[in-house]
C-alpha positions in Angstrom: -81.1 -88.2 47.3 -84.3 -88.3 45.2 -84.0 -89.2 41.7 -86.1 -87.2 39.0 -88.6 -90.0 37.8 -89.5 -90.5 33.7 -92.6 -88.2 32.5 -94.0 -90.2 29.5 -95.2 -87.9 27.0 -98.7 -88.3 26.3 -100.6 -88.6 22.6 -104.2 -88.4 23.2 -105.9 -91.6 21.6 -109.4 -92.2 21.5 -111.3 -95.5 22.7 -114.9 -95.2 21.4 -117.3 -98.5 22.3 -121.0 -98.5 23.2 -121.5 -94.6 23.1 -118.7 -93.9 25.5 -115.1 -92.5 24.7 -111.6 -93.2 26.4 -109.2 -91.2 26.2 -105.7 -92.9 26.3 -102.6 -90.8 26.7 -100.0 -93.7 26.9 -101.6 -95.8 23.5 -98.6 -95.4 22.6 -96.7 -97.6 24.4 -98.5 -100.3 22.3 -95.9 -99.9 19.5 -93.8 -102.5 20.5 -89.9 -102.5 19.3 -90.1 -98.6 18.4 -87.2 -96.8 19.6 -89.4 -94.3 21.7 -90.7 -98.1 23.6 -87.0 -99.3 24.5 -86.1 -95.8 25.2 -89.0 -95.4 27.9 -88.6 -99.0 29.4 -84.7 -98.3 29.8 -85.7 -94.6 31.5 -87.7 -96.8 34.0 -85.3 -99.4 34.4 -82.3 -96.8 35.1 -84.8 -94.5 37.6 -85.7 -98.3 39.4 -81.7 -99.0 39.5 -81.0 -94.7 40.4 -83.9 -95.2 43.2 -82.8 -98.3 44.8 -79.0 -98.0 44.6 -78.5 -97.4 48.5 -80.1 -101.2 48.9 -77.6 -102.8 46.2 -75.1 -104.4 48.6 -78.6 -105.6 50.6 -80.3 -107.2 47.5 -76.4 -108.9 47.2 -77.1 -110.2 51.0 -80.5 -111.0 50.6 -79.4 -113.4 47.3 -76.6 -114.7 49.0 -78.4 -115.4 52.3 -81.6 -117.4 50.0 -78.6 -119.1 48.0 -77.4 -120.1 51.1 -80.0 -122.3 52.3 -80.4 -124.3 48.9 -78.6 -127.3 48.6 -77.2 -126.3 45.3 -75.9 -130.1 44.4 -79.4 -131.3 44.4 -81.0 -134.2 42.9 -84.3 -135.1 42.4 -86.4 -138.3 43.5 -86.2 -141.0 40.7 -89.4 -142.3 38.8 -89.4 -145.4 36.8 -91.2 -145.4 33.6 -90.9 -148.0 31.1 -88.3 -149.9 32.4 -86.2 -146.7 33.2 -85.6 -144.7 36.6 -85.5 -141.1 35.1 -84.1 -138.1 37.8 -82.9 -134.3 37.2 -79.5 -133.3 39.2 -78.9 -129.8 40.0 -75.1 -128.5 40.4 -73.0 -126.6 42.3 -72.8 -122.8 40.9 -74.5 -124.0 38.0 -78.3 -122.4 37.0 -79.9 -125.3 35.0 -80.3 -128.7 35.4 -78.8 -132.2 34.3 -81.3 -134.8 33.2 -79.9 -138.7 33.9 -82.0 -141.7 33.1 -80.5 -145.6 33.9 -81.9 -149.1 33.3 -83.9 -150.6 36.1 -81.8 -153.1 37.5 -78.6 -151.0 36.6 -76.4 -148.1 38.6 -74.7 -146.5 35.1 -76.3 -143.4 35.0 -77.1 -142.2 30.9 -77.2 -137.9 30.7 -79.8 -136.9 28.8 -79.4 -133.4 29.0 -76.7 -131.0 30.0 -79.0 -128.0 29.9 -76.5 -125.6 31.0 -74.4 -126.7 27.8 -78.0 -125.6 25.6 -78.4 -122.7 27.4 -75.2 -120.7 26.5 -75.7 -117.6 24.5 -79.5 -117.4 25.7 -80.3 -114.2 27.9 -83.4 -117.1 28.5 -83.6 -120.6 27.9 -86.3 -123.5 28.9 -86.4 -126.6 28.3 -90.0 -128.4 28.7 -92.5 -131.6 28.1 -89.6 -134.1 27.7 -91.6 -137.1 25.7 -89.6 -140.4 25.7 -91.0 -142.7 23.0 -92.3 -146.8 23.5 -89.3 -148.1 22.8 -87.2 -146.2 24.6 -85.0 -145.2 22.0 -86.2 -141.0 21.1 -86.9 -138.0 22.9 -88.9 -135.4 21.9 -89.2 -132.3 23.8 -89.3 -128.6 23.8 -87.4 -125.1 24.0 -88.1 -121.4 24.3 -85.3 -119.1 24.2 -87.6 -115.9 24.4 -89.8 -116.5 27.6 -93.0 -115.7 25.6 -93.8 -119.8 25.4 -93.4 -120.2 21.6 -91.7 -123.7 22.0 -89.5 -125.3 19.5 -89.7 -129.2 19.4 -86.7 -130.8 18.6 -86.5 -135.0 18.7 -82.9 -136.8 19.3 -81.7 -140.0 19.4 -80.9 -141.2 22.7 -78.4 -144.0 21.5 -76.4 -141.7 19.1 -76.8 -139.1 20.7 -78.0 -137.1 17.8 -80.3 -134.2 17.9 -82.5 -134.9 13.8 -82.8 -131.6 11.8 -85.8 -131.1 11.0 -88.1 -129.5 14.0 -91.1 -128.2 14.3 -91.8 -124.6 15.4 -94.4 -122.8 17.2 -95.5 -125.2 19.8 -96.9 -125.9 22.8 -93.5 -127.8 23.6 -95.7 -130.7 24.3 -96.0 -134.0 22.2 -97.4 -137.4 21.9 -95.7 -140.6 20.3 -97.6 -143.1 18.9 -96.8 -146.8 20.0 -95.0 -146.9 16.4 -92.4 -144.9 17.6 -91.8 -143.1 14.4 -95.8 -141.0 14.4 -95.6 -138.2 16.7 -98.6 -135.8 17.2 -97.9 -132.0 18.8 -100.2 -128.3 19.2 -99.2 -125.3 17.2 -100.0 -122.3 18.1 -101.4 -119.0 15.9 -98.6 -116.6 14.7 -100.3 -113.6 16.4 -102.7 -114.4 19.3 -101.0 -117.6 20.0 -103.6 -119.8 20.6 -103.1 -123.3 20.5 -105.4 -124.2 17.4 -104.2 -126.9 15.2 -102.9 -130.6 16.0 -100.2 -132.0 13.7 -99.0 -135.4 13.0 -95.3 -135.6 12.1 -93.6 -138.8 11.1 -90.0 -139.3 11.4 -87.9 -139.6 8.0 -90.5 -137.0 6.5 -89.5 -133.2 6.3 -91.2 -130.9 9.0 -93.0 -129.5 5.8 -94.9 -132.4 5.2 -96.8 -132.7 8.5 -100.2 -133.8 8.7 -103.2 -131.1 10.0 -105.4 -133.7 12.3 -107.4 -131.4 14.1 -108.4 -127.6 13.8 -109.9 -125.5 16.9 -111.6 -123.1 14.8 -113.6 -121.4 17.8 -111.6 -118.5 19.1 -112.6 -119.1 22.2 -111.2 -122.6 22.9 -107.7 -123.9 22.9 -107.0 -127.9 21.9 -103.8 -130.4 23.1 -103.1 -133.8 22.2 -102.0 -136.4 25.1 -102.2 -140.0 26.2 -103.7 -142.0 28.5 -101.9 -143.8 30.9 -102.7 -146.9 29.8 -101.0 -146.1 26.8 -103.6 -147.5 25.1 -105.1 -144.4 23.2 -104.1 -140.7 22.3 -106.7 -137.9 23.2 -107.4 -134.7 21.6 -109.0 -132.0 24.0 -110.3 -128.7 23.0 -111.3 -126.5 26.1 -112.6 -123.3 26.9 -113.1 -122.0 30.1 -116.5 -123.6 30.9 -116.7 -126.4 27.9 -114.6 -129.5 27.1 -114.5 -131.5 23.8 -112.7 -135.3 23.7 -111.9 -137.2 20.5 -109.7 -140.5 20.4 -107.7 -143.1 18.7 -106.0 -146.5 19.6 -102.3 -145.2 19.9 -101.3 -148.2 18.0 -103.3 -147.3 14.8 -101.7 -143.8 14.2 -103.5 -143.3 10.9 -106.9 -144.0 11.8 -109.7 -141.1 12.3 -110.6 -139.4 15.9 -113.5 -140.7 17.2 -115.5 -138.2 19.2 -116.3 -138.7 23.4 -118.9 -136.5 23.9 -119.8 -132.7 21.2 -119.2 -130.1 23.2 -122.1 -128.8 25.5 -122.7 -125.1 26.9 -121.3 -124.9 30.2 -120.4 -128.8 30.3 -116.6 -129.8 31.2 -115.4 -133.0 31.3 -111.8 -134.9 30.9 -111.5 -138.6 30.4 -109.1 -141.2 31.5 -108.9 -145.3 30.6 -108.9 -147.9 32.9 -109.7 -151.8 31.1 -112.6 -151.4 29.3 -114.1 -148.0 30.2 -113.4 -144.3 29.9 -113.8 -142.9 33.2 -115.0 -139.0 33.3 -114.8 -136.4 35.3 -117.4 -133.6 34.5 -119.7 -131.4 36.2 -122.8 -133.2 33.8 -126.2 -132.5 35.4 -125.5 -129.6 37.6 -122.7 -131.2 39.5 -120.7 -128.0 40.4 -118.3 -129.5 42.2 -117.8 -132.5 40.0 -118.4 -136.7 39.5 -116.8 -139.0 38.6 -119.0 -141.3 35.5 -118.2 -144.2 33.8 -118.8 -145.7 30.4 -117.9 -148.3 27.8 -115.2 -147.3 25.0 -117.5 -148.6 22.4 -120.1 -146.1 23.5 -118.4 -143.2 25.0 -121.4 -141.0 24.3 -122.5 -138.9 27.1 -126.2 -140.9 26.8 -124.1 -144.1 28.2 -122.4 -142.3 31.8 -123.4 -143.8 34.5 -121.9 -142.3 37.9 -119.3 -143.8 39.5 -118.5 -141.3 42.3 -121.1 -138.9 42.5 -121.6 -135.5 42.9 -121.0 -133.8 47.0 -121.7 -130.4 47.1 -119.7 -129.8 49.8 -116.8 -131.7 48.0 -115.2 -130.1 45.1 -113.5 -133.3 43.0 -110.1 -132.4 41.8 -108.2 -135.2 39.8 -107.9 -138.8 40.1 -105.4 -141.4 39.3 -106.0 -145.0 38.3 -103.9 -148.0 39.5 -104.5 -151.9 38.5 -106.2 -152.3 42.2 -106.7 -149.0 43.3 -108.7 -145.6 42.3 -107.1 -142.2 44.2 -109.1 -139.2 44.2 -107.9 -135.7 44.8 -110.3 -133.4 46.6 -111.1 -130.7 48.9 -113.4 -130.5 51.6 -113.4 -127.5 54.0 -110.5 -125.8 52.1 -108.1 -128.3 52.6 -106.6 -130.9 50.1 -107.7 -134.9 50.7 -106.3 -138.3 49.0 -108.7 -140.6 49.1 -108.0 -144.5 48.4 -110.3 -146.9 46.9 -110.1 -150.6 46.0 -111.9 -151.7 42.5 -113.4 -155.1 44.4 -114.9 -152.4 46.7 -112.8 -154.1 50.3 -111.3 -150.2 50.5 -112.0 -147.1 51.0 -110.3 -144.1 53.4 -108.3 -141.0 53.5 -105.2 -140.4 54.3 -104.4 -138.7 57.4 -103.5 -135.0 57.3 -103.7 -133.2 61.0 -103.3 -130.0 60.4 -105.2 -126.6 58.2 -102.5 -125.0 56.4 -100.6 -127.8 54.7 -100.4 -128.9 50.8 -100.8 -132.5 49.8 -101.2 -133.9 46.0 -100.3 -136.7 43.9 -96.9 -137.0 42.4 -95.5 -138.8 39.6 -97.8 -142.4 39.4 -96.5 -143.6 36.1 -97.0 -147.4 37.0 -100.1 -149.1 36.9 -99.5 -152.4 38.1 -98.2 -151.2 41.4 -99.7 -150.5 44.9 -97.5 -147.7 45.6 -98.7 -144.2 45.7 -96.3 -141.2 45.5 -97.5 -138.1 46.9 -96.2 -134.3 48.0 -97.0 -132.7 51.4 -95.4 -129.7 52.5 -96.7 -127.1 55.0 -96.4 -123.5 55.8 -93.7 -124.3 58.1 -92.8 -127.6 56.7 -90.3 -128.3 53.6 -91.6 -130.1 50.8 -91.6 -134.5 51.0 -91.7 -136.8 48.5 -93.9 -139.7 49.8 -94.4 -143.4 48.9 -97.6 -144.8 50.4 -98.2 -148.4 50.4 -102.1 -148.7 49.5 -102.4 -152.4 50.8 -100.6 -151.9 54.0 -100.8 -148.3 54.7 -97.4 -147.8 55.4 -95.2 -144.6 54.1 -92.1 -143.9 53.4 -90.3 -140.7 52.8 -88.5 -140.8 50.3 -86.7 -137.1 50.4 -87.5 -134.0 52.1 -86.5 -130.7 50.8 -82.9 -129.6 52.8 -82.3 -126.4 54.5 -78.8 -126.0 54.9 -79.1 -123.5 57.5 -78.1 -125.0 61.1 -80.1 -122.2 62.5 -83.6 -123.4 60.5 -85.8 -125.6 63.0 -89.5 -126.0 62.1 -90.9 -125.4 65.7 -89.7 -122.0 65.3 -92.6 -120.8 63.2 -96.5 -121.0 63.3 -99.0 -121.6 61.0 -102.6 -121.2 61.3 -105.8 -120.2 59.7 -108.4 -117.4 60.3 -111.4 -116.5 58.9 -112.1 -112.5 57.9 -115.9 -111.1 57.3 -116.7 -110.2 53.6 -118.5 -107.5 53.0 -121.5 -109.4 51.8 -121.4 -111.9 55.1 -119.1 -114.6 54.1 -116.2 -115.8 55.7 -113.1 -116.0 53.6 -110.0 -118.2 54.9 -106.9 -117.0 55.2 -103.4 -119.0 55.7 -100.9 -117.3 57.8 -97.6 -118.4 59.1 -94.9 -116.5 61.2 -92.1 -116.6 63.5 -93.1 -117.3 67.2 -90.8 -115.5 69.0 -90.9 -112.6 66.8 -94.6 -111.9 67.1 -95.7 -108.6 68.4 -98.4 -107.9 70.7 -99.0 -105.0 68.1 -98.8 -106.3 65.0 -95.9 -107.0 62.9 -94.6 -105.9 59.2 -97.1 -108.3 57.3 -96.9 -109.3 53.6 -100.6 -110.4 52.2 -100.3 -112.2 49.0 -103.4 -113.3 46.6 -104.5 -114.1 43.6 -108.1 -115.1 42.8 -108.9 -116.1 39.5 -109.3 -118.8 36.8 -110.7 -120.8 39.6 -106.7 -121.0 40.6 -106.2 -122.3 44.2 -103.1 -120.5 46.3 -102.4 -123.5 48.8 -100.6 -123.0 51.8 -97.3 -123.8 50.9 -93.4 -123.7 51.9 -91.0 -121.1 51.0 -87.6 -121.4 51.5 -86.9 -117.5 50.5 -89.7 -116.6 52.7 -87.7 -117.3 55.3 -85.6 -113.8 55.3 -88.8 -112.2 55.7 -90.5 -114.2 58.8 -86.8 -114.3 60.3 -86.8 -110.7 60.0 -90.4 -110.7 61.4 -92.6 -110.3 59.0 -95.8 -112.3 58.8 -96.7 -113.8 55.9 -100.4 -114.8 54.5 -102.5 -116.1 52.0 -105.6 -114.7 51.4 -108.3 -117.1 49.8 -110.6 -114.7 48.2 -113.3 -115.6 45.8 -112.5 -116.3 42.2 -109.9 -119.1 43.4 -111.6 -122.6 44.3 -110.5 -123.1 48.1 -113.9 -123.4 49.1 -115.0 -125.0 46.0 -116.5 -124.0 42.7 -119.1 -122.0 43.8 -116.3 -120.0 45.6 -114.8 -119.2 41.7 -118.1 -118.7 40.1 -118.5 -116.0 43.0 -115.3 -114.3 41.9 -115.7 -114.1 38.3 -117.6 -111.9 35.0 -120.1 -109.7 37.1 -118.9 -111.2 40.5 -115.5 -110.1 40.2 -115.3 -107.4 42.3 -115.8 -109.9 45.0 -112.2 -110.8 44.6 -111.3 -107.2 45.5 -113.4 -106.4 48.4 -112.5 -110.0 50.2 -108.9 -108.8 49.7 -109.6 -105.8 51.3 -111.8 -107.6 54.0 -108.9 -109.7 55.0 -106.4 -107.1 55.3 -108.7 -105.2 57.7 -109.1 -108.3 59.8 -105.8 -108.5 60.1 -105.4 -105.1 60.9 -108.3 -105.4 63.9 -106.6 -108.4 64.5 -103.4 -106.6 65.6 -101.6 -108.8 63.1 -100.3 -106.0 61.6 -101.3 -102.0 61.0 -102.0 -99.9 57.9 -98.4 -98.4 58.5 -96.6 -102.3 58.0 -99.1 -104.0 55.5 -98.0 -105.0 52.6 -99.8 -106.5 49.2 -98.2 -108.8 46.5 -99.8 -110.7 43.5 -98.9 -111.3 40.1 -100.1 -111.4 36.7 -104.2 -111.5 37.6 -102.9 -111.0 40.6 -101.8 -107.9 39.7 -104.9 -106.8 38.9 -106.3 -107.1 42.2 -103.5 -105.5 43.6 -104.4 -102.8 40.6 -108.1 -103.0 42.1 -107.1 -102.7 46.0 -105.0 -99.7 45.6 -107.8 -97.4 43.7 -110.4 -98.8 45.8 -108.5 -98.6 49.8 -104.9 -97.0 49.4 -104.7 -96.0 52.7 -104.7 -99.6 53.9 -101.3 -100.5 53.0 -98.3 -99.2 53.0 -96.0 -101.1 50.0 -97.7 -103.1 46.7 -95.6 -105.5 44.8 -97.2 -106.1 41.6 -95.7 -108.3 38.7 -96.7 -108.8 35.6 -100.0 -107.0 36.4 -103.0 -107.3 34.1 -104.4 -104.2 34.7 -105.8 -102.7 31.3 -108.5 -104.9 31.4 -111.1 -103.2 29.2 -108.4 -102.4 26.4 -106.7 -105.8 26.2 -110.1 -107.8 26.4 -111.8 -105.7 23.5 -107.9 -106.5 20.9 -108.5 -110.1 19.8 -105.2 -109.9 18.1 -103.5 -109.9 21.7 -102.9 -113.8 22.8 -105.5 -114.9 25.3 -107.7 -112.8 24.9 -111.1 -114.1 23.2 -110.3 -117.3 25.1 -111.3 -115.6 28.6 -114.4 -113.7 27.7 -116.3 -116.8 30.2 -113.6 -115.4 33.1 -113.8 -111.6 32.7 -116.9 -110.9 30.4 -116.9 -109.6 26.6 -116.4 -105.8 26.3 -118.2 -105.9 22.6 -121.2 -106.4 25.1 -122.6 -103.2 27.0 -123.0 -104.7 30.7 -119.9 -106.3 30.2 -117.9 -103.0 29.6 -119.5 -101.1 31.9 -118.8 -103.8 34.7 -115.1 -104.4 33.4 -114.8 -100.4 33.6 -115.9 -100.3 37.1 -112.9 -102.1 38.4 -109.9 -101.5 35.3 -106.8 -100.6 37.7 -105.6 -98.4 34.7 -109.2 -96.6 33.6 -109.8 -95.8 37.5 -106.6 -94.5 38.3 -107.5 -91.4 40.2 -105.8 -88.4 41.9 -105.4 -89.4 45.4 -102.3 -90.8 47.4 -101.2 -94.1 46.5 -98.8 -96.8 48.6 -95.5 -97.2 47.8 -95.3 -99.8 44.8 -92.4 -101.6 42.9 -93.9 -103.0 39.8 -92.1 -105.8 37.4 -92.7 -107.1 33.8 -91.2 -109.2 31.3 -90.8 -107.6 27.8 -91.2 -110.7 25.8 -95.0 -111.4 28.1 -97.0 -113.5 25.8 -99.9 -113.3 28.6 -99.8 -109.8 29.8 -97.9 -107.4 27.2 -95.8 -105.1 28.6 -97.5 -102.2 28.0 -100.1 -102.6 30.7 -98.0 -102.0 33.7 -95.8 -99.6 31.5 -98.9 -97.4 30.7 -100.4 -97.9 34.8 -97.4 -96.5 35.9 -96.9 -93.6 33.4 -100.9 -92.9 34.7 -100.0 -93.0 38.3 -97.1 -90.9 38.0 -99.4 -88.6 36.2 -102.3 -88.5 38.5 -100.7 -89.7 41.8 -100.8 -86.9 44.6 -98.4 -88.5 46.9 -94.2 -88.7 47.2 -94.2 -92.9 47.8 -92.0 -94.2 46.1 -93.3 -95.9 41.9 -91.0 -98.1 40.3 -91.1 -99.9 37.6 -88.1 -102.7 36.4 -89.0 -104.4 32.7 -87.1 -107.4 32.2 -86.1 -107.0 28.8 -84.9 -110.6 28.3 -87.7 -112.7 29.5 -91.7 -113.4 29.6 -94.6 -114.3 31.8 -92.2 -116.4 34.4 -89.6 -114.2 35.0 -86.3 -115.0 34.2 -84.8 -118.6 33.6 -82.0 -120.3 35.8 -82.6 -121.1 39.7 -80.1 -118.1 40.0 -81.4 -115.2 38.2 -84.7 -115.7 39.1 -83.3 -115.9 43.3 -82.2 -112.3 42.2 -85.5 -111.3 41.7 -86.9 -112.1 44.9 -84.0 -110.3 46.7 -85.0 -107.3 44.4 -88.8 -107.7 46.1 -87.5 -108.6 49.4 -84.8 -105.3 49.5 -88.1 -103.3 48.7 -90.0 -104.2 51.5 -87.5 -104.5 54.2 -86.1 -101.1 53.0 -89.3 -99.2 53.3 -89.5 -101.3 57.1 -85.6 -100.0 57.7 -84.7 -103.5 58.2 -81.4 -103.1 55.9 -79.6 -106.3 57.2 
């Protein structure tokens, strides 16, 4: 039965910039919590729930099935820090977790949080940045009840028990003590773009009113945090745009003494500092380094004058993050694509990798609170392989795992499924990577239903990961892959500046590049491709579906930021100013005219589109709403086609999707149902 879909009514609204006029029938939707807003968003919802109804009992199955293999009384791997092993404990039925700390040295087992208990009577509830202070005694952390990441810090008493009154609102959620214990510094964050502009210093006893202004970011384009070193020897204040980095610091024992400044912010120069004995040790792309070096220099003279280079600069080596250990320095990197740990000794005795064997797996450092230790805790999972939690023995190069992710599906054996990865031809020459994995004895000679996911900006690297819901789709054979298109940093930084301001359509056409290797490939056909990103994400599957709509058959686009031109030329909208170095500035001429080439919503067209289900969050503090509200209300306008455009809003929760392991399983069965419906696989 087909199901009459909402008709936005349309008020003409006239952009004018540069000589050149817009014409916006859906401005409108702009007007958040109007009546005519909800009304429209509820229309969408109940024409998403009229249009799907026939899959209900499958999107039931399809939760219950992904449920099924989660070991729902799950706990995590312990960490000691300070003299406490800290761990989180997941439940049986229940959506939030338990957080549990105990001496070292003890078994009794001290709950810290019961966050199910906090979350009753939230539609959304999370709880972040958990700060425990030097002495053990206070923890500071933070909450959002809205999803739009507007945290709350509150501070309580872990040997009463009791949660202080006063608290400080509009946060990052994230905090710093002092080695007082009593000084604690946080971010706030503007009332109406949200941009994390001002660092406070609040002191316990004192009311919330009385908090100290340390810092102001008062360039619209940067954001500033507060955090410590490892050492816990000084407490750093960063202010960062996309391509420039400022560091000031104090001794974390003098709370009340002035910032001293690292290094004035440069054009184009990023750094971030760490402390190791006597030195700051800086990772910045200084002196053309694209890929980035490591440097060194005294704390008395932290000035950029005094860096000398400690590891220096590879171009075919894009440097990452590093840790610091009393004997050992462990560098994060990424040659060829693929993710490297590299271990060296101070005295200079050491220095290797550590041996990964294959190209589509994930490795990274874990939580390395300890200094004086020689143990190294990383995470390795695989396309095909859960995720492990890994203590490796620097001195003797011995490993332990320490847990590995559970399946509790009997049926689930690794060797059943393939990973590998292929290189597709851009359009300008290139080869772009892509990370594929499937289920051996359900490949087809053919080609196969195939999901292609991507993402490709911010310099944001999609690794080849494990999915334990993917499962339902590669059992049901499916393909799933990764596409590593330009704008991400798989092939280094070089491979995001390619993808980026006027390179950005590069992004798009790799996409589109991949899927038609894919398609020549006989991975797949036009008639069982599908597409799926999120967020900016969403707006290259925005860009792929103006640009090649015949190549696939189904889009799944969430939380798409697809009204690129409109949302980048508002500076009142959160975000926005602070990503002119990503996307451009629109008060520039070449930069609107470029942006305007590729805005999903301004080159919606008539012509036949792919099926699409799109998803949003009302409360979106990163992409309003009323993006993919007015893309759809266009595409239903212009669209010449009978595939099926739906649109579900969230009306409870933000950028993330809903809160609780549960709800947001639900989701993914909503995507899953979608797909598998439009393949008739309907069990």
């Amino acid at each position: 039965m087909a199901y009459q879909a909402p008709i936005a009514k349309k008020i003409p609204h006239v952009h004018d910039m540069h000589g050149h006029q817009r014409i916006d029938k859906y401005h409108w939707m702009t007007n958040r919590d109007t009546p005519e807003v909800i009304d429209y968003l509820k229309e969408e919802n109940e024409y998403y729930e009229a249009s799907t109804k026939h899959t209900d009992n499958f999107k039931k199955d399809l939760f219950e099935e992904i449920k099924s293999r989660i070991k729902e009384d799950d706990e995590s791997v312990p960490y000691l820090l300070n003299g406490y092993w800290y761990m989180s404990k997941m439940e049986t039925g229940e959506s939030y977790p338990y957080y549990y700390r105990r001496k070292e040295g003890s078994d009794n087992k001290e709950l810290l949080f019961n966050v199910n208990l906090m979350a009753v009577g939230h539609d959304f509830y999370s709880l972040t940045s958990m700060n425990i202070s030097p002495d053990n005694k206070l923890v500071a952390y933070g909450v959002d009840t809205k999803g739009r990441r507007e945290y709350t810090i509150f501070i309580k008493n872990l040997e009463t028990g009791e949660t202080f009154e006063n608290h400080l609102e509009l946060t990052t959620g994230g905090s710093v003590w002092a080695n007082d214990n009593k000084t604690l510094f946080f971010t706030r964050k503007d009332q109406q773009t949200l941009r994390a502009d001002k660092i406070f210093k609040y002191e316990l006893g004192k009311p919330a009113a009385s908090n100290e202004l340390i810092f102001e970011e008062k360039d619209e384009i940067f954001n500033c945090f507060v955090y410590k070193t490892m050492s816990e020897r000084f407490i750093m204040i960063k202010s960062s745009a996309t391509l420039c980095d400022e560091v000031r610091f104090i001794d974390a024992n003098l709370p009340d003494s002035s910032f001293k400044m690292v290094q004035e912010r440069q054009p184009e120069m990023e750094y971030s500092v760490s402390h190791f004995k006597d030195s700051f040790y800086i990772m910045t792309n200084k002196d053309d380094a694209t890929n980035f070096k490591i440097m060194r220099t005294a704390i008395e003279t932290p000035e950029m004058e005094n860096w000398v280079d400690f590891i220096t600069h590879d171009p075919k080596v894009l440097l990452e993050d590093f840790d610091l250990f009393e004997n050992y320095f462990v560098i994060s990197d990424r040659f060829n694509g693929l993710n490297r740990i590299r271990i060296k000794a101070w005295d200079g005795t050491v220095d290797y990798f550590l041996p990964f064997d294959n190209e589509t797996y994930t490795a990274f450092t874990s939580v390395n609170f300890q200094f004086k230790t020689n143990k190294l805790r990383y995470n390795y999972n695989s396309m095909t392989m859960p995720p492990s939690v890994i203590e490796y023995d620097m001195e003797t190069r011995e490993e332990v795992v320490l847990k590995t992710q559970s399946i509790e599906d009997p049926k689930f054996d690794s060797q059943n499924y393939i990973s590998e990865r292929v290189w597709a031809t851009a359009s300008d020459g290139l080869k772009v990577p892509i990370s594929l994995v499937y289920r051996k004895d359900k490949k087809k000679a053919g080609g196969n239903p195939l999901l292609q996911y991507g993402y490709g900006s911010y310099g944001c690297t999609i690794d080849p990961y494990f999915s334990i819901s993917r499962l339902s789709l590669l059992d049901r054979g499916f393909v799933f892959a990764i596409a590593h298109v330009r704008g991400g940093e798989y092939l280094g930084r070089e491979w995001y500046e390619d993808g980026k301001m006027f390179a950005k359509r590069n992004t798009f056409t790799d996409f589109i590049a991949c899927s038609e290797f894919l398609i020549q490939e006989k991975y797949t056909t036009s008639d069982h491709l599908y597409a799926s990103g999120g967020s900016a994400g969403g707006l290259l599957m925005g860009a792929i579906i103006n640009m090649a709509p015949q190549m696939y058959h189904g889009i799944l686009s969430a939380v798409p930021f697809v009204d690129v031109v409109s949302t980048m030329l508002d500076d009142s909208i959160p975000l926005t100013t602070g990503e002119y170095d990503e996307w451009g500035n629109p008060n520039n001429k070449d930069s609107y005219e470029y942006m305007l080439s590729y805005s999903p919503y301004d080159q919606v067209i008539a012509q036949r589109y792919p099926h699409m289900l799109v998803t949003t969050g009302y409360h979106d503090s990163q992409v309003q709403y009323w993006e993919p509200a007015k893309w759809v209300a266009k595409l239903r306008e212009l669209k010449t086609d009978d595939n099926l455009l739906l649109f579900k809003t969230d009306l409870s929760s933000g950028h993330s999707g809903a809160s609780g392991r549960y709800e947001a399983l639900k989701e993914v069965a909503i995507d899953f149902a979608f797909l598998l419906d439009l393949e008739k696989i309907n069990s």
